[in-house]
C-alpha positions in Angstrom: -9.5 5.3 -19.6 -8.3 6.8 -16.2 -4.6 8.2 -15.5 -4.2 6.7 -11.9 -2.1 8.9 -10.0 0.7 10.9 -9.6 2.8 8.0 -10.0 1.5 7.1 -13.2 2.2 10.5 -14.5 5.6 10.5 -13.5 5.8 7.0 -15.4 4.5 8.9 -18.5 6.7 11.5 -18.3 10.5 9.2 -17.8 9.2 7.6 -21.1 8.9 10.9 -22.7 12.0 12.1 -21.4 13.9 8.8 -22.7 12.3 9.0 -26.3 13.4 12.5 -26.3 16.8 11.9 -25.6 16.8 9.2 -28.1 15.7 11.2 -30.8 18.1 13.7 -30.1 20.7 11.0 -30.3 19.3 9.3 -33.4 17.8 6.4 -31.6 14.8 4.5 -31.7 12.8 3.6 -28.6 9.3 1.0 -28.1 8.3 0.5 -24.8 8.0 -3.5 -24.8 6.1 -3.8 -21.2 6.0 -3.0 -17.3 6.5 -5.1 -14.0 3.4 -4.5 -11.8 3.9 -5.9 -8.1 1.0 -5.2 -6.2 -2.3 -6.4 -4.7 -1.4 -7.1 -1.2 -3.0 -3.8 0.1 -5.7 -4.4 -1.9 -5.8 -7.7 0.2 -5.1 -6.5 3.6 -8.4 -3.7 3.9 -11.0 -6.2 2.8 -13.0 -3.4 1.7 -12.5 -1.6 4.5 -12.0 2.3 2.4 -10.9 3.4 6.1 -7.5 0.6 6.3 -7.4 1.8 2.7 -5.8 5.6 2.9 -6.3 8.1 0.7 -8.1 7.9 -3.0 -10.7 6.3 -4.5 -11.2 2.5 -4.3 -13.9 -0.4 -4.7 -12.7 -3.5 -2.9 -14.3 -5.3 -6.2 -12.9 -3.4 -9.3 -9.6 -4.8 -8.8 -9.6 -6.5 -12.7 -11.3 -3.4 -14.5 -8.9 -0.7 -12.6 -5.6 -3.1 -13.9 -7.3 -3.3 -17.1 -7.8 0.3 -17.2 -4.5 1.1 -16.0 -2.7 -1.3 -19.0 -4.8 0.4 -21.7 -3.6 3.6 -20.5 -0.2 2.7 -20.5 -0.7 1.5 -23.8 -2.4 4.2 -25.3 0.0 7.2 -24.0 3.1 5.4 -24.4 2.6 4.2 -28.2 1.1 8.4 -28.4 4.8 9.1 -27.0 6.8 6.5 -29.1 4.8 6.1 -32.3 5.3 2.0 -31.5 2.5 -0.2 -33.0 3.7 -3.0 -30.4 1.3 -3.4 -27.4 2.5 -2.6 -23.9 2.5 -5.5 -22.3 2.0 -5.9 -18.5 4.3 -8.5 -16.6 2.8 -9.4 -12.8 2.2 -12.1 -10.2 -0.5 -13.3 -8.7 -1.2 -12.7 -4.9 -1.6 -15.0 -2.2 -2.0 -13.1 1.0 -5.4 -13.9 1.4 -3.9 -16.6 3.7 -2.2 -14.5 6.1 -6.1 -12.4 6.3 -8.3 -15.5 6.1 -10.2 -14.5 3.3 -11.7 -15.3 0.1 -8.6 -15.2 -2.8 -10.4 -12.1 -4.4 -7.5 -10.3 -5.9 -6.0 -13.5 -6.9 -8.8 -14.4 -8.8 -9.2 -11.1 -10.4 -5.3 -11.3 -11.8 -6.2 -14.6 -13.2 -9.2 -13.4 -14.8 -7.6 -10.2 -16.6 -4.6 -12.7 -17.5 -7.0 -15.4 -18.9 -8.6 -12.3 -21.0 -6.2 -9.9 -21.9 -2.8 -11.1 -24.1 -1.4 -7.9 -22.6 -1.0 -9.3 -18.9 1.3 -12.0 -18.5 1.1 -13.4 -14.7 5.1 -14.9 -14.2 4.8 -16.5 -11.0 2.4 -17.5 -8.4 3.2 -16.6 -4.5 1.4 -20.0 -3.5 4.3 -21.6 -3.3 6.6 -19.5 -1.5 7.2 -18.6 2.4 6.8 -15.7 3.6 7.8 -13.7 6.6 7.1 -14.8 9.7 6.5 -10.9 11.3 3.9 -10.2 9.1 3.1 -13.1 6.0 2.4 -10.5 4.0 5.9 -9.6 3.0 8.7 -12.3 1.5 12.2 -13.0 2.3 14.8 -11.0 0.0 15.5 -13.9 -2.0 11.5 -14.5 -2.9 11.8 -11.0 -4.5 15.0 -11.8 -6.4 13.5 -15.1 -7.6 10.2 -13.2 -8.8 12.8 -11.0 -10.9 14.2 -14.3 -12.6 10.3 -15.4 -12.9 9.7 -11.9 -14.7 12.9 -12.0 -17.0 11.9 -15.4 -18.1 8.1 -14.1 -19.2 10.2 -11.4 -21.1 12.0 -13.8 -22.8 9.5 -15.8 -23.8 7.2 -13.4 -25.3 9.7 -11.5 -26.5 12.6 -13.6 -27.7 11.0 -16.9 -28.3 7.4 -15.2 -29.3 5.8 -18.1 -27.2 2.8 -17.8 -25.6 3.9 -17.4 -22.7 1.5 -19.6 -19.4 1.7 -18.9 -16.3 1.7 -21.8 -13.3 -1.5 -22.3 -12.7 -3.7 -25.7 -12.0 -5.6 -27.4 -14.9 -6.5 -30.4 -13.7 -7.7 -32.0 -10.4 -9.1 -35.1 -9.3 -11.2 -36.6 -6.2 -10.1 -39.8 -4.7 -12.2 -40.1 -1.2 -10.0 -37.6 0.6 -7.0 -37.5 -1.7 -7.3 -34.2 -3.8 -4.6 -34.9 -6.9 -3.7 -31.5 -8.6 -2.2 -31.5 -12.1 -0.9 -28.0 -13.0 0.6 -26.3 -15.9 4.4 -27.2 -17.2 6.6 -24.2 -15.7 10.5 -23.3 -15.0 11.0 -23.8 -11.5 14.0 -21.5 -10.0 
């Protein structure tokens, strides 16, 4: 396992700080998951390590670094809290790859890890929103405040309701001639 960056130490050391404090107090504290909103970067360089900045990165590891980050998380946090719970990791799944014109890579990859790990729950799909016109890259205000609802409603479905929580996400298609019919998953629309 690899300990990202700065900012994941910093992440590492809050939680430490909190279950201190709640011992002190008498309290309990688990860890249940994290929100991860990011990938659009990752989009915009197209492998290009020079549009990139600073660190290391492989334009195709984007599904074994977010794996290796959520088993990190896992394993320091349940070393910090003593929690047998899993850390789960709540996301979305990109969709700049239309503002770049490129091949849905990191969208793909998110899927992927989703499909294979019970740890990553994808809440909401950027497919179908609109995005800014100065950039598409970035969404209105209220596409960000919707993709919280989407996130507290994952929450509450794993952890509330103990569902398996799906994600949007197409399961069916068919071909008529030119007529491409697309069934997808039952969601919550907001």
């Amino acid at each position: 396992m690899i300990k990202i960056t700065s900012y994941y130490n910093q992440v590492i050391n809050n939680v430490r700080t909190v279950y201190n404090a709640c011992q002190a107090a008498g309290l309990t504290m688990i860890v249940p998951g994290f929100m991860w909103t990011q990938g659009e970067e990752d989009m915009r360089t197209g492998g290009n390590k020079q549009s990139y900045g600073s660190g290391q990165w492989d334009p195709f590891q984007y599904h074994t670094k977010l794996k290796n980050m959520i088993d990190s998380y896992n394993t320091d946090i349940k070393a910090i809290t003593g929690q047998t719970q899993d850390v789960c990791c709540f996301s979305y799944q990109v969709c700049t790859h239309t503002r770049y014109n490129r091949y849905p890579r990191i969208a793909f990859e998110q899927e992927l890890l989703a499909e294979q790990d019970s740890r990553m729950l994808m809440a909401k799909p950027m497919y179908n929103v609109d995005y800014n016109p100065s950039d598409y890259v970035h969404a209105p205000s209220g596409t960000y405040r919707n993709m919280g609802n989407h996130y507290g409603i994952a929450c509450f479905k794993k952890f509330v309701l103990k569902e398996k929580f799906k994600w949007v996400h197409p399961i069916k298609y068919t071909l008529n001639g030119t007529t491409l019919d697309i069934e997808f998953s039952p969601c919550v629309i907001l």
